[in-house]
Each structure stands twice: as C-alpha cells, then as structure tokens.
C-alpha angles and dihedrals in degrees: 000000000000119000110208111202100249110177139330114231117200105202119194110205134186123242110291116268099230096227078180135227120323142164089281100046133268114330111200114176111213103190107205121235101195141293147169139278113202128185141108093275096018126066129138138087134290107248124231116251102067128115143191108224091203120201116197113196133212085242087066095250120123113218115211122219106175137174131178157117138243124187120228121240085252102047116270126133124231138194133206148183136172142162124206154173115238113180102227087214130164091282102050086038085062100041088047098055088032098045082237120141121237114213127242097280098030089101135343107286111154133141147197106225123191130189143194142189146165089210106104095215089063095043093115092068092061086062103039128087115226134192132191152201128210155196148205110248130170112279087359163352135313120193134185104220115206133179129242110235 
C-alpha cells in the first residue's frame, strides 16, 4: 500500500468549551473559525461552524471526533469528517497550556478524513480513503493529508 501527500489543511479554532469530566474522560469542545486548505487539486478555506468534540482519556490519549466544511477556490462545497488519536505527551501538554505548536513527529496525531461532495469535479474525493497526520499550532490545527492508493 503506497500514501501520496494530498493537501495540507490549516484549521483556527477557538479556545476549547470544558463540557467537564465524565465517565468517559474529559470532553472539550474546540469550535473551529476558519482556515486553509492548501494542495495541486485541492485550494480554498475551512468554513465556521465546525467543531472538535475532543475526548481526553484517562490513558492520556485525546480522541478526536470532527466535523466540518471548506469551500474550494472555485466554489464548490465540501464536507468532512474525521476521528482520530492525539498522544497528549509532554510536548503537546506544554504548547497547550503555552499557545506554542508542536511539529509533525513531536506525539501521535493521525487521523482517518473523509470527505464528501455533490460537485462533480470533486467527485473523487467521495470514493478515496485519506489519512492523515497533525500538529499543534497557535490558535489551531495543521494536517498532512495523504491518499490512499
């Protein structure tokens, strides 16, 4: 199996809404204020109105559970959705609490996209599997996007 780098997607998010402690761990909701995605068949900006219903374990792993749009430079609307495992290690512990950014290999931070979309020119994405790896910016979120091929 062979991964092909697809796009990079740069998400801004607001500071996180503490749902609180429950029997599952600690829920923080992190709505998301815009952002960029960035790649050969894929340019435009990351829509409001999105949100990361993060789950942080006992086991000291976050589990990601994301929805969202973005809108192409030329118009069409896309959908996504995507869970995820982030390692809430020393170093995203510190940029976390410092507004700092972690880079790609500082913890485990992958996740599975998926997208779909009624534009025909983006039809392709509705049928590819996607993976993807992440890091901690200021104010947000930055993933390398690869096909599966």
């Amino acid at each position: 199996m062979d991964l092909e780098y697809e796009f990079t997607c740069h998400a801004t998010l607001k500071d996180p809404v503490q749902i609180g402690t429950g029997p599952f761990g600690t829920r923080l909701v992190f709505e998301v204020t815009g952002g960029s995605i960035d790649g050969k068949r894929l340019k435009g900006k990351v829509l409001t109105g999105g949100a990361d219903w993060l789950l942080v374990g006992p086991d000291g792993w976050g589990r990601l559970d994301v929805r969202g749009q973005f809108l192409t430079d030329d118009g069409a609307a896309i959908y996504t959705a995507y869970t995820g495992l982030l390692d809430m290690n020393e170093k995203v512990q510190r940029a976390v609490t410092t507004g700092g950014s972690t880079d790609y290999g500082d913890q485990y931070f992958r996740t599975t996209p998926r997208y779909e979309t009624g534009d025909l020119r983006y039809g392709w994405l509705n049928h590819t599997l996607f993976v993807a790896e992440g890091r901690l910016m200021p104010h947000g979120v930055e993933y390398k996007v690869y096909r599966v091929v």
